[in-house]
C-alpha positions in Angstrom: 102.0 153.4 162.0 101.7 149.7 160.8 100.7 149.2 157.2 97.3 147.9 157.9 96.7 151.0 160.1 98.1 153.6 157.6 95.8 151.4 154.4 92.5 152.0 156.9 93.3 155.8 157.6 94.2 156.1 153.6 90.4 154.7 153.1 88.9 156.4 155.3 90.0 159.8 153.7 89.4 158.2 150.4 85.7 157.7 151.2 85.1 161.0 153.3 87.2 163.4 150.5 86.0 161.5 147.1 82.4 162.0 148.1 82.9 165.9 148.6 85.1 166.3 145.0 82.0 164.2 143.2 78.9 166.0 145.0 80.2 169.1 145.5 83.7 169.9 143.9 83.3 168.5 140.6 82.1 171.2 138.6 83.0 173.7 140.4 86.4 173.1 139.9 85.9 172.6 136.0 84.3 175.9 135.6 86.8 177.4 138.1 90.3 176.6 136.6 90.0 176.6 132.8 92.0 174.9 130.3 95.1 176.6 128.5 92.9 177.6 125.9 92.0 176.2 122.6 93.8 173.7 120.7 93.6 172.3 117.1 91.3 169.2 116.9 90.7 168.3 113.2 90.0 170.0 109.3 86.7 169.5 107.8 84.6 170.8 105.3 82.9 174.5 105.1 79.1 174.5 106.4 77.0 177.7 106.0 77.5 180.1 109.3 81.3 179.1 109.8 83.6 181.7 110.3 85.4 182.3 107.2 88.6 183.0 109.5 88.6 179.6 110.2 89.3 178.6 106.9 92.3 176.4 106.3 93.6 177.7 102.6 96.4 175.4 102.4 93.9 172.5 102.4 91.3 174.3 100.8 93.6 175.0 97.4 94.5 171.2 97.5 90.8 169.9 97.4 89.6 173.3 95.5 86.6 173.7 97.8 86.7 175.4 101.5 87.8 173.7 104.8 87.8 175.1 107.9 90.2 174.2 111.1 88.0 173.1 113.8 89.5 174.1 117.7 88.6 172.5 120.9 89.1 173.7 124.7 92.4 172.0 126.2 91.0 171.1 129.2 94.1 169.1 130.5 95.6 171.1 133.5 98.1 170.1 135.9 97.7 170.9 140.0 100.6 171.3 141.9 99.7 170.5 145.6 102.2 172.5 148.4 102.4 171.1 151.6 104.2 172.5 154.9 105.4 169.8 156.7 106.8 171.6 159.8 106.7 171.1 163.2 103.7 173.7 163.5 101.4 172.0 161.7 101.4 169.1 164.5 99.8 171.6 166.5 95.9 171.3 167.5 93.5 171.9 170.1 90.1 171.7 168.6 89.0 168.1 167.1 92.1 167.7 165.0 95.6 168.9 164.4 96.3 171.2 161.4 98.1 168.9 159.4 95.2 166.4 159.8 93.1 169.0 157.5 95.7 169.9 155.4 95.5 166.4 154.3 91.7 166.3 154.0 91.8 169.5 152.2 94.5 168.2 150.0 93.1 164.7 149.3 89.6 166.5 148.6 91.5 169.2 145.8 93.5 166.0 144.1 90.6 164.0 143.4 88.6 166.8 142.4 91.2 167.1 139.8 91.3 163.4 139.0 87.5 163.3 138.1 88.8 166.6 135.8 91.3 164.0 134.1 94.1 166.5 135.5 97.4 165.4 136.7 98.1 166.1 140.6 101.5 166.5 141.7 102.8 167.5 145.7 105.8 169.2 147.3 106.0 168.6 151.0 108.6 171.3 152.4 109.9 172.3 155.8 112.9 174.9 155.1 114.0 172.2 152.3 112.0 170.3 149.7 111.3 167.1 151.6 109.7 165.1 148.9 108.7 165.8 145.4 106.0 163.8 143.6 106.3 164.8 139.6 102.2 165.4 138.1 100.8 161.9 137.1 97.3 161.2 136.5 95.4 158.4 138.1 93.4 157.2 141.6 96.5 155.0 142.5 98.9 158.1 142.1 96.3 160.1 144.2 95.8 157.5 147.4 100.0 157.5 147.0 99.9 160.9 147.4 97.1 160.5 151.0 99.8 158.2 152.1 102.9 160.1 152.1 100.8 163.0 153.7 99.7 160.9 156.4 103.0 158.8 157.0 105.6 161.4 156.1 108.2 162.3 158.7 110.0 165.4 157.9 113.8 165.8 158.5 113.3 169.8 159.5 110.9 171.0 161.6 111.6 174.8 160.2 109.9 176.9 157.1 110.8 178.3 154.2 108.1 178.9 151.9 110.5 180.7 149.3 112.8 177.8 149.0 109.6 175.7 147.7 108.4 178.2 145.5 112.2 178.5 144.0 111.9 174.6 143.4 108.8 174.9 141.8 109.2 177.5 139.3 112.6 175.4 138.6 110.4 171.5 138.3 106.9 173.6 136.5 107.6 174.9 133.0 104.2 175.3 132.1 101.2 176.4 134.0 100.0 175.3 136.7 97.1 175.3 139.4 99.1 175.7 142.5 97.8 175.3 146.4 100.2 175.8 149.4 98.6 174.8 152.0 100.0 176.1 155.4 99.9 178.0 158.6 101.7 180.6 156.8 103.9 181.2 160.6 106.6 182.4 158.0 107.8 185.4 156.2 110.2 186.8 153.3 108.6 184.9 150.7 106.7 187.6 148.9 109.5 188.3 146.0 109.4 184.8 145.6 105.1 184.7 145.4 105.1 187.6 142.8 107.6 185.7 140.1 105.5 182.3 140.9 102.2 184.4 140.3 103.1 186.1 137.1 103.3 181.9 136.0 101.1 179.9 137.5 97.3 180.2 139.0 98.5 179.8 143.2 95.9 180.0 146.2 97.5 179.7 149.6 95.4 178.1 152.0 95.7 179.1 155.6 95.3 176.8 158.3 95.2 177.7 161.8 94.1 177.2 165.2 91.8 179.7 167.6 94.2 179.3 170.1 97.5 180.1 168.2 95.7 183.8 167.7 95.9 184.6 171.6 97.9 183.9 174.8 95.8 183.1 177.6 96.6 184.2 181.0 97.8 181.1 182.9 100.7 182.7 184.8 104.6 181.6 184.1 104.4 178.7 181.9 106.9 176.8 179.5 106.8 177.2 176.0 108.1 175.0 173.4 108.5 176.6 169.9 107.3 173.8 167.6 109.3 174.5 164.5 113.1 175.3 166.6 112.5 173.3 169.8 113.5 176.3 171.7 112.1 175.9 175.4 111.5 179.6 177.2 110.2 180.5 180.7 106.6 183.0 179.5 104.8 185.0 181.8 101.2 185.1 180.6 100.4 186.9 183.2 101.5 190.1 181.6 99.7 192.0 179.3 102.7 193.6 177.4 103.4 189.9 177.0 100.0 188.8 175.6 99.9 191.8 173.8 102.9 191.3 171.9 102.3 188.0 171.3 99.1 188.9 169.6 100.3 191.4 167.5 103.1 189.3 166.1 100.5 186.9 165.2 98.4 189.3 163.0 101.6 190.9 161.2 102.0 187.5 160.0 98.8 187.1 158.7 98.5 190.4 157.5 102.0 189.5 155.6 100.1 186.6 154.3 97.2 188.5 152.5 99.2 190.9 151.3 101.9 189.0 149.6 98.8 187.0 147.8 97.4 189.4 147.3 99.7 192.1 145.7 101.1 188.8 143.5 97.2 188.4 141.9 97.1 185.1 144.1 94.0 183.4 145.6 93.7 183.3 149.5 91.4 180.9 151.9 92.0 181.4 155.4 90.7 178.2 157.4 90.2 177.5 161.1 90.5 173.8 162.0 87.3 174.2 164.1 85.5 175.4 160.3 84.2 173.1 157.3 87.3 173.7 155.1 84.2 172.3 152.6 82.3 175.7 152.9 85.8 177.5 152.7 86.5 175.6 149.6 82.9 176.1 147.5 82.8 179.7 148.6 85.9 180.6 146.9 85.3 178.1 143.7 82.0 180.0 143.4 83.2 183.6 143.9 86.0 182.7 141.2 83.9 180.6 138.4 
């Protein structure tokens, strides 16, 4: 993709995800994810109907009249975006490919946090950390961040959600809002989930495609899996086959919801041919 190209697809999902985070997103995400709690803003003078457990008495012996400590939400929060990068996500057979709305999805959650005056920082993985962008605030840091989603080439095509949760908990020291955003075709990351959960406030986002659910029956075909390369000879035509294949799909997603959910993480499931926008405000609204 030529620079020109990449600078019009950047604006493009600038202008489509900054509308949804002001309209929509905005306070919905400030009354969602609340600040660390309250920090100390300034001393002043007692007035009738303050708590008296506010009173500063180290101050209030030095002036020999009562002062009080006045407190103030610390709003400042940090979102850490998680993006899978492998070869799965390249797959698509509605409108767009998954990794196409991961990036909308992703774009639309870091300026929602940007309006917030929050920092945004991503780690694109495959079954390595790819690229790590450290928490900055700022639109310029954000439209970086749209670019190296849209332009990134990964070296694996593989997953390993555990290895990026590892690197996380190793780069975050203090809390953070956390989204991993994938098709979740993985597994033995749970452990891994549950010590990440205990720290930081996580959702995984599913994306996925109607037709990764089901095999249909189209007789012997080839079959390319996206994330090894491995090439095999499938007959679709049996129903042991499809059946299988179905099966294996929903252990996965039942391994999904159940690793969030046993770690007290959030979970939005998305279908690529769904508004990820509905997805998004129905779960800001069920957790405000």
């Amino acid at each position: 993709m030529d620079t020109k190209e990449l600078l019009k697809k950047v604006r493009k999902i600038e202008i489509k995800t900054r509308r949804l985070s002001d309209h929509i997103f905005g306070g919905e995400y400030h009354s969602t994810f609340k600040g660390r709690g309250m920090t100390f803003s300034e001393v002043r003078q007692y007035q009738f109907g303050d708590d008296v457990r506010s009173i500063d008495w180290n101050v209030t012996a030095r002036y020999n009249e009562p002062y009080v400590k006045v407190f103030e939400e610390e709003r400042e929060l940090t979102m850490m975006l998680m993006v899978d990068v492998s070869g799965s996500e390249l797959f698509g057979t509605s409108n767009q490919f998954k990794k196409e709305i991961v990036t909308e999805i992703s774009a639309t959650l870091a300026f929602s946090a940007l309006q917030n005056n929050d920092k945004v920082g991503v780690i694109l993985f495959s079954d390595e950390v790819e690229l790590y962008i450290p928490p900055k605030k700022g639109k310029s840091h954000v439209l970086r961040i749209i670019r190296e989603l849209l332009e990134f080439h990964p070296k694996s095509s593989e997953t390993n959600i555990a290895e990026a949760l590892k690197f996380l908990t190793n780069v975050m020291k203090k809390k953070a809002i956390v989204f991993v955003l994938s098709d979740f075709i993985a597994d033995d990351y749970d452990n891994t989930l549950r010590i990440v959960g205990n720290k930081h406030d996580v959702t995984g986002i599913r994306v996925y495609d109607e037709r990764e659910e089901t095999i249909p029956n189209l007789g012997m075909v080839q079959m390319q899996d996206a994330e090894t390369g491995e090439i095999q000879l499938v007959n679709t035509q049996s129903k042991q086959v499809r059946v299988a294949y179905g099966q294996h799909y929903k252990d996965k997603v039942a391994y999904f919801t159940n690793s969030f959910n046993k770690s007290g993480c959030g979970v939005i499931n998305c279908r690529a041919d769904e508004s990820y926008v509905k997805k998004l405000l129905g779960y800001f609204k069920r957790r405000g």
